[in-house]
N, C-alpha and C positions, 0 to 999 in steps of 0.2 A: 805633181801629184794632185788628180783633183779630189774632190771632201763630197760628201754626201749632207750637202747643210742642213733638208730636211729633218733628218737624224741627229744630226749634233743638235739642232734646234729644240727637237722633240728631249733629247736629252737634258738638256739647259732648262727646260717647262717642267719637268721631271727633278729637276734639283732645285726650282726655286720653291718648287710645292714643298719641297720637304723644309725647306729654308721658311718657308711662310708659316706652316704648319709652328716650328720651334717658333717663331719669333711673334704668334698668338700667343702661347703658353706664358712669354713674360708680359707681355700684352695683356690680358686678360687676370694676371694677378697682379699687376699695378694697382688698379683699384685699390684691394683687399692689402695692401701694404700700407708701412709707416716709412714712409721714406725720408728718415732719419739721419743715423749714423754715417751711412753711403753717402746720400745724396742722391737727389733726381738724376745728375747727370751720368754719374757711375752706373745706376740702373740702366739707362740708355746705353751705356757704354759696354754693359756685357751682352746683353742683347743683339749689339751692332757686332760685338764679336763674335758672338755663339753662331751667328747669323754669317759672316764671312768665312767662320770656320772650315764650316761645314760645305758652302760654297766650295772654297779652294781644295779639300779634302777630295771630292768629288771631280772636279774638273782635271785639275791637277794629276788625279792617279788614273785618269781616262785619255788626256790628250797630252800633247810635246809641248805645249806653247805656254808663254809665260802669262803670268796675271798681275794687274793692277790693282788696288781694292782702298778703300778707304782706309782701313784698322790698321793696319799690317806694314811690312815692308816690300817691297814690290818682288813678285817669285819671277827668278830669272830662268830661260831655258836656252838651250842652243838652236832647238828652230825656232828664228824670229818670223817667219813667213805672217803668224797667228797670233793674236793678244786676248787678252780674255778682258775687258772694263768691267768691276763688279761694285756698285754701292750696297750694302744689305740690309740697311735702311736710309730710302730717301724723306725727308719727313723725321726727321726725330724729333722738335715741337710737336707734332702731331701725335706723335707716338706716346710721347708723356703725358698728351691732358687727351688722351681716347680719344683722337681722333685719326681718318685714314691716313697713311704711310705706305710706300711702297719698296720692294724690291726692285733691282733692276741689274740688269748682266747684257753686254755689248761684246759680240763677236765682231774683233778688228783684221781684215787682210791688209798689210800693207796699210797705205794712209788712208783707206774706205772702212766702215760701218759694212759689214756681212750680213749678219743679223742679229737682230735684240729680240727682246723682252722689259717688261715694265708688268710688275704684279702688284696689285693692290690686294694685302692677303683678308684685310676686314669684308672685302666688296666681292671677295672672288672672282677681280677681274683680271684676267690674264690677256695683255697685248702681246701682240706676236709680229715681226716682219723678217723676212728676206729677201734680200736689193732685189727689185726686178718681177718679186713675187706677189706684191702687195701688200697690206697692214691688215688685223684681223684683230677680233676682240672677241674670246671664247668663239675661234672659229668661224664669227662673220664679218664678210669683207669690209673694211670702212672704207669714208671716204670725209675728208674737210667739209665744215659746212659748204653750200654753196649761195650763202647770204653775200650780197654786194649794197645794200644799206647802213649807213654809218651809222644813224641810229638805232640801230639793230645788233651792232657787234657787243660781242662778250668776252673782254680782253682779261687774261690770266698776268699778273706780274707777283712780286715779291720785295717785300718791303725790309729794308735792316734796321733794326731801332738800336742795338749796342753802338754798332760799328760803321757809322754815317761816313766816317773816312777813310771807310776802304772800298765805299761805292758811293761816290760824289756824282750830286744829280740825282739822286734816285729820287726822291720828292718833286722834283724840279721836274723831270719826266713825266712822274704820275699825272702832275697838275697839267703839264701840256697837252692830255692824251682826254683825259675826263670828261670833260662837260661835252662834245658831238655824241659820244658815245652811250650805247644800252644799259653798258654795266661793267663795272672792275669786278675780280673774283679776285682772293688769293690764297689758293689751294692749298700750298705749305709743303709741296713736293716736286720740283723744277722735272723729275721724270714722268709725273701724273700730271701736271698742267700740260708737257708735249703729249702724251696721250690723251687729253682730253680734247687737243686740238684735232689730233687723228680724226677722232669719231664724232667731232663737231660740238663737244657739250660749251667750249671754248674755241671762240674763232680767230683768237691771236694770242699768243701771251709773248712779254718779254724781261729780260732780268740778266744780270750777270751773275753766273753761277759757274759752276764746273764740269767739263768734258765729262769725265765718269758716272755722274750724275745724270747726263742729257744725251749722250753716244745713240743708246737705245731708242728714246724718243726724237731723236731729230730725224733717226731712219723710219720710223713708224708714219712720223707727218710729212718725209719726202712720200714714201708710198704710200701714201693716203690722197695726196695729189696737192700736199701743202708746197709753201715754199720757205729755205731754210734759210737766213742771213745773219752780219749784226746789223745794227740802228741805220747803219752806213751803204747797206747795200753789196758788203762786202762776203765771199765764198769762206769756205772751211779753213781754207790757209789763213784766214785769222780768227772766225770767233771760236775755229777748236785752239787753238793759244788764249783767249782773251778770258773765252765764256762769257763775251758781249753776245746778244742772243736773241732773234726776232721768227718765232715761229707761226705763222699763220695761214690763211684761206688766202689767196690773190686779193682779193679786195682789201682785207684786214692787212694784208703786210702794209700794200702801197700806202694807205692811212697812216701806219703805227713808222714808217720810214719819214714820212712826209713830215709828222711832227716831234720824230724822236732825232733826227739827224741835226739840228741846231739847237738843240739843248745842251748849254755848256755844260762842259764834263768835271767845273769846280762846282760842287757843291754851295751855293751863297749861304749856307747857313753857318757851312764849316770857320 
């Protein structure tokens, strides 16, 4: 059976508007709150729900296929041809102290990315791709920077400060990668640093994160003309398992491979 992905696409831009829309409204009264008796994180937490709800509501009562999501527990269907990846917000530090956060929803065939999305609902920036179709940002085609200057890159990663022992190295990385380089950035949303590579505001970022999370953006910075790996040089069959993660311009990966691939993976701090 073939899909009209255009359309499902258009459809999925069409539900995260409305997902962006609600998840301003608790966005926008954080502020004017006493976050109390809840708690910061509970605040984030119905947000993140209100916000997948409404995703899966929609998708859900429009197509056969099942969905993954952050909040939730995984909705099963009987045609598996299709999978829906939905985080509802990427960014939730962000989201608590007012700053950008994104939506993002990953249409899977089989073991390929179809098409994404990555919204950023404060910026109103809406990324878009379909395999084959190219990457766009409110409609205009992007493309990776095409800076090959080492002192000129602008590398996006993400830092853990609770939990140093469940991403050992990650300091040790940073420090490897710093001093040739323009500028570290750290954006605070693993699906908005890979769109920011898209469209070149970032010419590499890297981190261990999560599929769900990154699905959307790693198809954005394939069709944008990036190239996708982990630290190691290695294809989908693993950093979609690992969420070891090197997204960049040609020039920027080779760099970020070259000095990230022998960085032990024990943390010396730990």
């Amino acid at each position: 059976m073939s899909h009209d992905y255009n359309a499902i696409l258009a459809d999925m831009v069409a539900t995260t508007r409305e997902a962006g829309a609600l998840t301003l409204e608790h966005f926008k009264r954080f502020r004017d709150l006493e976050i109390g008796v809840k708690g910061p994180g509970d605040f984030v937490s119905d947000a993140d729900r209100d916000s997948e709800t409404l995703i899966r509501d929609r998708l859900l009562s429009r197509y056969p296929w099942g969905l993954t999501g952050e909040e939730f527990a995984p909705a099963e269907r009987d045609d598996e041809t299709h999978r829906w990846l939905v985080d509802p917000i990427d960014g939730t530090t962000n989201f608590l102290n007012g700053q950008h956060y994104t939506i993002t929803i990953a249409l899977r065939r089989g073991n390929e990315t179809i098409c994404g999305l990555v919204y950023d609902p404060v910026a109103d920036e809406m990324f878009t791709a379909i395999k084959g179709q190219g990457a766009f940002l409110n409609g205009e085609r992007l493309h990776v920077s095409r800076s090959t200057d080492v002192a000129m890159m602008c590398v996006g990663t993400g830092l853990p400060t609770p939990n140093l022992s469940l991403h050992p190295g990650a300091y040790a990385r940073l420090d490897a990668i710093r001093a040739p380089i323009g500028a570290v950035r750290i954006v605070g949303s693993a699906a908005n640093s890979c769109a920011w590579v898209a469209c070149g505001r970032l010419t590499g970022y890297f981190e261990e994160t999560g599929f769900v999370d990154t699905a959307a953006g790693i198809l954005l910075v394939e069709e944008a003309g990036g190239i996708v790996t982990d630290w190691w040089g290695r294809g989908p069959e693993t950093f979609e398992k690992t969420g070891v993660l090197v997204v960049a311009n040609p020039a920027t990966h080779a760099f970020l491979l070259d000095h990230l691939r022998e960085v032990p993976q024990k943390n010396p701090a730990a």
